[in-house]
C-alpha positions in Angstrom: -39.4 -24.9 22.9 -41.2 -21.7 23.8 -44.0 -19.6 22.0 -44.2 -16.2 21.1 -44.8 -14.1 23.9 -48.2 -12.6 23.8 -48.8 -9.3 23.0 -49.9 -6.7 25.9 -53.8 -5.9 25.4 -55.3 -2.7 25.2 -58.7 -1.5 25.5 -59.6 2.1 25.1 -62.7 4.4 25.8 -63.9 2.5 29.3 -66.0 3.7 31.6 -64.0 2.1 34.3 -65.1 1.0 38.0 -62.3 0.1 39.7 -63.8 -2.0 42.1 -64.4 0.6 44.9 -66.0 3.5 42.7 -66.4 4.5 39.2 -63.9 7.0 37.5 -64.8 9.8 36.2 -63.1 9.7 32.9 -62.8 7.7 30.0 -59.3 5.4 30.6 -57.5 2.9 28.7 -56.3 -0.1 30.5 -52.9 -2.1 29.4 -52.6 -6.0 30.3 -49.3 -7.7 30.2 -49.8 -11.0 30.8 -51.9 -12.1 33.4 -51.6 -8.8 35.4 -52.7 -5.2 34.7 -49.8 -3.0 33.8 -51.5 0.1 33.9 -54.6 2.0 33.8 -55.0 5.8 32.7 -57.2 8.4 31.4 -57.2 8.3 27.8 -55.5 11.6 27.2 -52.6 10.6 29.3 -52.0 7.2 26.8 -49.0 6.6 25.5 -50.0 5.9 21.3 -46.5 5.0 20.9 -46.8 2.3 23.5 -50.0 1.4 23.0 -48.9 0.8 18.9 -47.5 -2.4 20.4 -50.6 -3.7 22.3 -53.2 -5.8 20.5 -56.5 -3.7 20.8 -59.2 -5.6 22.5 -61.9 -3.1 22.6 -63.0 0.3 22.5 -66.1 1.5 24.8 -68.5 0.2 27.2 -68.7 -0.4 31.2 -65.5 -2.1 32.2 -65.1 -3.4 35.7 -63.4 -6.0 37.8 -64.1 -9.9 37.4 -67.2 -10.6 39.7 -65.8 -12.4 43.0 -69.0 -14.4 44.0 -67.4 -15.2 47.6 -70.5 -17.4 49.3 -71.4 -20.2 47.1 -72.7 -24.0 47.6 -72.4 -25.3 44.2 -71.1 -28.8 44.1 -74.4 -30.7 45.8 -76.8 -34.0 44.5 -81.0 -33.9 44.1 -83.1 -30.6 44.2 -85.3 -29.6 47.1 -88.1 -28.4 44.2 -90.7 -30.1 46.6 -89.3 -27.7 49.5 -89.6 -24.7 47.8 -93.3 -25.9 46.9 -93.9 -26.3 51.1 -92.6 -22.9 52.0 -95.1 -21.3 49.8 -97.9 -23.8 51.1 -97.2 -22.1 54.4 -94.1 -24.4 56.0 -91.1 -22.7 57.1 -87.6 -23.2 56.6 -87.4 -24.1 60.6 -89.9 -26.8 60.3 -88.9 -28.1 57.1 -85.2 -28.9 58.5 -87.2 -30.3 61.9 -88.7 -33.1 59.7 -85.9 -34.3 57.9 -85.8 -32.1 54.8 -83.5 -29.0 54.5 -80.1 -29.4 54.5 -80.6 -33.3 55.3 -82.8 -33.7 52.5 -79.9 -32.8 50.0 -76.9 -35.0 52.4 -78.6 -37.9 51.3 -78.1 -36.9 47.5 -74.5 -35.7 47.8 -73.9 -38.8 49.7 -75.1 -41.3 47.2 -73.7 -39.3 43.7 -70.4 -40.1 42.6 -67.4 -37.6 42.2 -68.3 -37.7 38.1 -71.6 -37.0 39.0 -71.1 -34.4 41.3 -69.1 -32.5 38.3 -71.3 -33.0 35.8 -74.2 -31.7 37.9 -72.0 -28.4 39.1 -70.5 -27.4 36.3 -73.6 -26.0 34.5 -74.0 -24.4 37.7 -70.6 -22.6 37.8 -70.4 -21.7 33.6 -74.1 -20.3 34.2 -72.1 -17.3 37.3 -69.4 -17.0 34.6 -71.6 -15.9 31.9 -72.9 -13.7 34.5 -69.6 -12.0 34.7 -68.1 -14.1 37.9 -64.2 -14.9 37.8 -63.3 -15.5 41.4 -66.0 -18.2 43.3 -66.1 -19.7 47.0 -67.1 -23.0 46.3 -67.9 -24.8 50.4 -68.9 -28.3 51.1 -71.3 -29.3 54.0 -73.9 -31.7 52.3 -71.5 -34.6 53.0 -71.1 -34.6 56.7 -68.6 -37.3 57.0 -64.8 -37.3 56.5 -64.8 -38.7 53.2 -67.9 -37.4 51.3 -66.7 -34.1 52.8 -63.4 -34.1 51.3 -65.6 -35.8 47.7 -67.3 -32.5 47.7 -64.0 -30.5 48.2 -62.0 -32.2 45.1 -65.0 -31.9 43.2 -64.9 -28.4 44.1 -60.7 -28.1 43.1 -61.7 -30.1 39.9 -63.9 -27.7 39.1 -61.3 -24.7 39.1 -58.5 -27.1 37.3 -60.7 -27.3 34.6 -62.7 -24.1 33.8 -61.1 -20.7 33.4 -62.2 -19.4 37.0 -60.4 -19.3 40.3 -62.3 -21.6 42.6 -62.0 -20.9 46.7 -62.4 -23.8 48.6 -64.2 -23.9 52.2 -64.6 -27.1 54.5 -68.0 -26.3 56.1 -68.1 -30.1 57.6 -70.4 -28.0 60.6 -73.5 -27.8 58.6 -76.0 -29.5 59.8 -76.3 -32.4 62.5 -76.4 -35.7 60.9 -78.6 -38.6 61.0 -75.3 -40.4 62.7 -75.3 -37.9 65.5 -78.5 -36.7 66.0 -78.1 -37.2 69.8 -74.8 -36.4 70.3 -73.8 -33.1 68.5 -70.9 -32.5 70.7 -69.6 -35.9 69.3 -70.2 -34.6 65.7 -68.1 -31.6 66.5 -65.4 -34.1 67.7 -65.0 -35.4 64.4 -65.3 -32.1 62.3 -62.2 -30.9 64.1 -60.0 -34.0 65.1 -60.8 -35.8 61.8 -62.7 -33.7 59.5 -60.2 -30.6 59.3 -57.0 -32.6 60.0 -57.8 -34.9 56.6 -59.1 -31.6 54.2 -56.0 -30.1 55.2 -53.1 -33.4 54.7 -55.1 -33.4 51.6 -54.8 -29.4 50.3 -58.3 -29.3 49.6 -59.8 -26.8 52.2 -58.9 -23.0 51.7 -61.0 -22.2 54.6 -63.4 -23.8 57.5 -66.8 -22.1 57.9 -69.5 -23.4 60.4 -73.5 -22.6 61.0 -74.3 -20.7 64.2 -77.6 -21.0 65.0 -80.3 -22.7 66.9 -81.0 -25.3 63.8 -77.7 -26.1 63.7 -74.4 -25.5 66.3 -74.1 -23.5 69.4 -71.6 -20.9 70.0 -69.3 -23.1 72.4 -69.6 -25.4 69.3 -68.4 -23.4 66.5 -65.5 -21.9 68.9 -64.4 -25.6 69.0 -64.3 -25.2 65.0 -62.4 -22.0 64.9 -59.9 -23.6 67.2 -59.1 -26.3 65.1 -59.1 -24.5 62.3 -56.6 -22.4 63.6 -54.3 -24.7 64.9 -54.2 -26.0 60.9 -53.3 -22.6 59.7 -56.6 -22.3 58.2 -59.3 -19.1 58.3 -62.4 -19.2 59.4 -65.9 -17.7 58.3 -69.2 -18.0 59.9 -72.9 -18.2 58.4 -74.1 -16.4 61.0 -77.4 -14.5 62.5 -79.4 -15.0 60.1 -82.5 -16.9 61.9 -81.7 -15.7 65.4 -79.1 -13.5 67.7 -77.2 -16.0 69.0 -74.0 -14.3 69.0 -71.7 -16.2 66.5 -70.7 -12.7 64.6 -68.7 -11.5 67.3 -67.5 -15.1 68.2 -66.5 -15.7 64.6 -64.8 -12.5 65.0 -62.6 -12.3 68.0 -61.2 -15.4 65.7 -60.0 -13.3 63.1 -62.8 -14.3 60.8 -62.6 -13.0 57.0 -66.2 -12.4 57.0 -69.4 -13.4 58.7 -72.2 -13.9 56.5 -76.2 -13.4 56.2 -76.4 -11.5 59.9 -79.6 -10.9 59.4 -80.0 -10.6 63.5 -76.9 -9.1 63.8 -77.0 -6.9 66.6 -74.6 -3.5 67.3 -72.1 -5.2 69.4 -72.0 -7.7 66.4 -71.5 -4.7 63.9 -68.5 -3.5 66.3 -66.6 -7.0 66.5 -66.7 -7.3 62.8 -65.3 -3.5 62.7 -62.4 -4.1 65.6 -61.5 -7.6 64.0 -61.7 -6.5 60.2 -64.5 -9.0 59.2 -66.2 -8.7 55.8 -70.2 -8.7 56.8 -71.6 -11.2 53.8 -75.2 -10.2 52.6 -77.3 -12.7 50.7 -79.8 -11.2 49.4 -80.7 -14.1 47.3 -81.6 -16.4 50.3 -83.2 -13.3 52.2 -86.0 -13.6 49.1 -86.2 -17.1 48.5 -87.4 -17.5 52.3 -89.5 -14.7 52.1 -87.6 -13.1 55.4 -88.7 -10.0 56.9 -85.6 -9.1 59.4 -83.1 -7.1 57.1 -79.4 -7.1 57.8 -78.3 -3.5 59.9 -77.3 -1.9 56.7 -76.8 1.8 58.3 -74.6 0.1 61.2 -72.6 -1.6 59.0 -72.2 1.3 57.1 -71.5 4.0 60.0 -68.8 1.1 61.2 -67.0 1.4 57.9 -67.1 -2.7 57.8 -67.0 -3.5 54.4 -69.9 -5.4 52.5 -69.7 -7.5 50.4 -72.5 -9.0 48.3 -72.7 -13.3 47.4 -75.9 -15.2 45.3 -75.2 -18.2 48.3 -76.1 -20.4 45.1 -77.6 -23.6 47.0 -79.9 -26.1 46.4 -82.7 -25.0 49.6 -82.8 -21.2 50.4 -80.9 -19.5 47.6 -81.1 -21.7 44.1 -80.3 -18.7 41.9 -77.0 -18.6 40.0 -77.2 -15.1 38.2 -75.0 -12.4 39.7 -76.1 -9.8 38.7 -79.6 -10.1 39.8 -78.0 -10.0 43.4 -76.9 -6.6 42.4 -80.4 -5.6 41.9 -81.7 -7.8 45.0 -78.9 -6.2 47.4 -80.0 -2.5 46.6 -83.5 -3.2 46.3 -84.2 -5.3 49.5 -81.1 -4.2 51.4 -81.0 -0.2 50.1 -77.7 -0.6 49.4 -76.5 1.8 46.7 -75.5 0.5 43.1 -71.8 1.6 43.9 -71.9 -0.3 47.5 -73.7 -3.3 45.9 -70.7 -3.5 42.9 -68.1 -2.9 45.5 -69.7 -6.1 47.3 -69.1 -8.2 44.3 -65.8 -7.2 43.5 -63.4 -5.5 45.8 -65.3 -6.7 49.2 -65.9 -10.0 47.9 -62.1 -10.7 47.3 -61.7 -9.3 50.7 -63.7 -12.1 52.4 -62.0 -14.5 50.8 -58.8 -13.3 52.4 -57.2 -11.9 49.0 -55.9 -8.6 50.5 -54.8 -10.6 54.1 -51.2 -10.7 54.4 -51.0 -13.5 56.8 -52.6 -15.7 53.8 -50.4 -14.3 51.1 -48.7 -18.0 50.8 -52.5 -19.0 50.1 -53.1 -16.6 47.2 -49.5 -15.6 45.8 -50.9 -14.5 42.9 -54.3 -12.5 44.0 -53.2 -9.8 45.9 -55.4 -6.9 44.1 -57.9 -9.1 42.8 -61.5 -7.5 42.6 -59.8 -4.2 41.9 -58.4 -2.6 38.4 -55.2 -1.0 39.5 -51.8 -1.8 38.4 -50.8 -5.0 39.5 -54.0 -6.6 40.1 -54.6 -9.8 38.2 -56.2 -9.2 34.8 -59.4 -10.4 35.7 -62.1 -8.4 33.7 -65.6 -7.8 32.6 -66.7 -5.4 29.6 -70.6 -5.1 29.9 -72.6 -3.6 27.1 -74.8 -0.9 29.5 -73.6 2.6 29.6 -72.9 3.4 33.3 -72.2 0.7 36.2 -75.3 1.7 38.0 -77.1 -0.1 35.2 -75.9 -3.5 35.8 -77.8 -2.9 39.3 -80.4 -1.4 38.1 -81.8 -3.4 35.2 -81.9 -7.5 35.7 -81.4 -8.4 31.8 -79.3 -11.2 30.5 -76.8 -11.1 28.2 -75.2 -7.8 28.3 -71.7 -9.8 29.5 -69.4 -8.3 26.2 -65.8 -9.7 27.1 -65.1 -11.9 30.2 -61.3 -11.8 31.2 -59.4 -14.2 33.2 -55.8 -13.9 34.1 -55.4 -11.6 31.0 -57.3 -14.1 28.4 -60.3 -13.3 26.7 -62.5 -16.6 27.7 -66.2 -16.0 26.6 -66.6 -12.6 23.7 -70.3 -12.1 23.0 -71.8 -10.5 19.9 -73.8 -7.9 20.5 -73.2 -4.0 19.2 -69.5 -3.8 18.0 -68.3 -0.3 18.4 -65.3 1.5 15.6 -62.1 0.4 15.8 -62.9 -2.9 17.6 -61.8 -6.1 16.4 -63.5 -9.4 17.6 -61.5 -11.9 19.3 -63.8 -15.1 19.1 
């Protein structure tokens, strides 16, 4: 037996940005299904077409679903007592040196079941969705063997079966050293790719592999080992990259292929033209650039005169970045990066889908149904925020709760807030 089909959705009056800028124009925008049919300025609407549509809303800011494309969110304990030591004076350097850091939280992910794993995420992930977030990278690395690596990544796939989101999986089994290994990294590295990547990918849980290049963690040599392997699975690679030192692993990550390489703090000018020449989404997290209190700010005005897209990420983890509010990264990337309110949306919508590998052809088996995401153009998939402010700028500009109005996904209506209703609109609760 079938249902009804649904009605096409309409929503008139919107101050629309489109995922790369904002339009000058009030528009209407038409949803058929789980894909945008059309967008146009409101005097060019059809009202004999749009008779048929059910009216969603009239007014406000819409834009794109926010793509949050650097995330750590499935993870066991807090590192509370950490955060306590870095004000007291420790750094992040020697806090990892003495067992704490990343290690610190292994030892929780290790011992929590897959329920609890869940139970203690999914707060995590519904608090970025009622920040506006649709589309989320969700990477493992605090289980650093084969099978509590692959636990994390089915907690992760879980997480995306059951809440209306689209979850993005990445195997980042090259972390952190563990306790196992802590002489014998190359051996480590050995498992990551012959066993590690191998299983994750038998098992169609890993949408990417990611590693961490830097002197607390792998070596360049190391992490080309990872992209190798990686490759030789059909899988794309990322890279957290530059952002204690200049070791390099930018451009490495790069002459991979890499869909983005993230933090690159350090990154240097022939790091800035690798990403450009390869195509490489530079990641900025502002979030973790406050929580450690750093100093060395990413090459913003390279970046920029390279034309390499940025794209913006809260890197929601338990050590340097626990913050799971969007938005505020909005404000954080234009206040402590001087990006502009435009650049910093375009980062969390548009550019975020790009590092993710949404508008790669070579993975469009991986996301058959995402090509467009991030942007509000016909075809896209209907995934869509209307925000009570009055321009986009604000939502950069002002860090205020609450002023999600509709959150879209794949054409629904999943989370309608009250708030100021404006004529003609009809609530959908």
């Amino acid at each position: 037996m079938t249902g009804t089909p649904q009605k096409r959705k309409l929503w008139r009056d919107v101050i629309l940005f489109d995922g790369l800028d904002t339009l000058p124009e009030a528009m209407a925008v038409v949803v058929e299904g789980d894909r945008i049919d059309h967008v146009v300025p409101m005097a060019q609407l059809d009202e004999a077409n749009a008779a048929g549509c059910e009216e969603m809303g009239r007014g406000g800011v819409m834009t794109p679903g926010l793509v949050d494309c650097h995330t750590h969110l499935v993870f066991g304990g807090s590192r509370a007592d950490e955060f306590e030591k870095r004000l007291e004076g420790v750094s992040y350097e020697e806090i990892a040196q003495a067992g704490g850091g990343i290690l610190s939280t292994v030892n929780a992910t290790r011992a929590a079941t897959e329920a609890e794993l869940f139970a203690s995420a999914r707060p995590r992930l519904e608090a970025l969705m009622r920040d506006g977030v649709t589309t989320v990278e969700i990477k493992s690395g605090y289980g650093l063997t084969v099978a509590d690596e692959l636990k994390m990544l089915r907690v992760a796939r879980r997480l995306g079966q059951e809440l209306p989101v689209r979850v993005v999986t990445t195997l980042l089994g090259a972390h952190a050293l563990p306790p196992e290994f802590k002489d014998d990294s190359d051996a480590y590295i050995d498992l990551v790719c012959n066993e590690m990547i191998p299983a994750a990918v038998e098992q169609g849980l890993a949408d990417a592999v990611d590693v961490f290049c830097e002197k607390i963690a792998f070596s360049v040599p190391q992490c080309k080992r990872v992209f190798e392997a990686a490759k030789a699975q059909g899988l794309p690679i990322k890279a957290h990259a530059e952002q204690l030192s200049n070791l390099g692993g930018s451009a490495a990550a790069a002459r991979f292929g890499a869909l983005s390489a993230d933090h690159i703090e350090f990154l240097d000018e022939a790091g800035v033209e690798a990403l450009r020449e390869a195509g490489s989404v530079a990641v900025l997290l502002p979030g973790a650039f406050h929580t450690l209190r750093e100093t060395q700010q990413p090459p913003i005005e390279a970046l920029r005169a390279a034309a390499v897209p940025m794209a913006v990420a809260t890197d929601a983890n338990p050590g340097s970045s626990p913050i799971f509010n969007p938005t505020l990264m909005l404000n954080f990337a234009c206040t402590l990066f001087r990006l502009t309110p435009r650049d910093a949306l375009a980062g969390m919508t548009a550019h975020g889908a790009r590092a993710l590998g949404f508008y790669e052809e070579r993975l469009r088996d991986m996301h058959p149904h995402g090509h467009g995401l991030g942007r509000i153009v016909a075809g896209a998939p209907a995934d869509l925020c209307l925000w009570h402010v009055d321009t986009p700028a604000a939502l950069a500009y002002a860090i205020q709760p609450g002023r999600l109005r509709q959150r879209v996904f794949a054409g629904s209506v999943t989370a309608q807030h009250r708030g100021e209703q404006h004529e003609g609109e009809r609530r959908h609760d």
